[in-house]
C-alpha positions, 0 to 999 in steps of 0.5 A, a space after each residue: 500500500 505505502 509503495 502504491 501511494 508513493 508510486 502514485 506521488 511520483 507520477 503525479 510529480 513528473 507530470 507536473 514538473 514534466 509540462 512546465 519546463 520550456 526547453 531552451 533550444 538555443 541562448 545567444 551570447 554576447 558581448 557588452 561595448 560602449 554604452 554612451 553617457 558618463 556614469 550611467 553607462 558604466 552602470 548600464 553597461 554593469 549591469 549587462 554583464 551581471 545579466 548576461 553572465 547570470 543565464 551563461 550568454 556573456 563571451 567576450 569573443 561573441 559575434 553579437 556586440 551590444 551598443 547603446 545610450 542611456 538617457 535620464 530626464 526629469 519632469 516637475 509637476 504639480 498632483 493637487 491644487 492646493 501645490 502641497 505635493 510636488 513631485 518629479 517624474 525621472 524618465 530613463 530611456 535606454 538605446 541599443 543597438 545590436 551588430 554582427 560585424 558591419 551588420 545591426 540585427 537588433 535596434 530597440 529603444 524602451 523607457 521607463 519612469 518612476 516619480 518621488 516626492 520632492 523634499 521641501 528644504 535644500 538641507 535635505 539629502 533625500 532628494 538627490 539620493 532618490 533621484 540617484 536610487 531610480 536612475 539605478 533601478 529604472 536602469 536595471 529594469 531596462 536592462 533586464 526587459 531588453 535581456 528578456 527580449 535578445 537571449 534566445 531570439 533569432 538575429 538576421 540583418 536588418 536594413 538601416 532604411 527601416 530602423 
């Protein structure tokens, strides 16, 4: 009896565990190049390598190299009448452009925006320190948004009229 029902769990295990499994024919590696812009580049072009090494598709000797710009913007605006709370939305847009020699195979632009209460006194700190905070964070998420998208995507030239 207890070999039936152990029996029975196990197929019942291998049935689940079986169907949802989505094999993975084929991950394209790459290579990070220049992301333009200062620091947030270097963070950007960071986090690509930590992204990318994480699922074993960063090989400093790929074919497919990966370029881009990442831009931050800020916007002031006003939620209620009364102007008791003011708000900046930072806007993170991030560029790529991915190549096989002399061809692109792959061009994206996704942006992202999140928003934080503005502290009233200069004195504060918080300010910069959540403007610096989404920056990093709407940088990551693009990032992985555009992993997502390339890694077992098939690449073939395209033509620079279209883009």
């Amino acid at each position: 009896m207890f070999r039936i029902r152990l029996l029975i769990l196990l197929l019942i295990n291998l049935s689940i565990f079986g169907c949802t499994k989505k094999p993975i024919d084929q991950i394209n590696t790459f290579r990070v190049g220049y992301i333009e812009t200062d620091i947030d580049g270097q963070i950007a072009h960071n986090f690509f390598e930590t992204h990318l090494n994480s699922f074993s598709a960063l090989d400093q000797y790929s074919k497919l190299k990966i370029d881009g710009k990442i831009n931050h913007s800020g916007d002031l605006f006003i939620t209620n009448i009364d102007n008791t709370s003011n708000r900046e939305k930072i806007t993170s847009t991030l560029k790529i452009s991915i190549s096989n020699g002399d061809c692109n195979v792959y061009v994206s632009s996704s942006s992202v925006s999140q928003f934080y209460l503005i502290a009233s006194s200069t004195k504060f700190k918080s300010n910069t320190a959540a403007i610096k905070k989404i920056k990093s964070d709407n940088t990551e998420i693009l990032v992985k948004n555009i992993i997502n998208k390339i890694l077992d995507k098939k690449f073939n030239c395209i033509d620079d009229n279209q883009s």
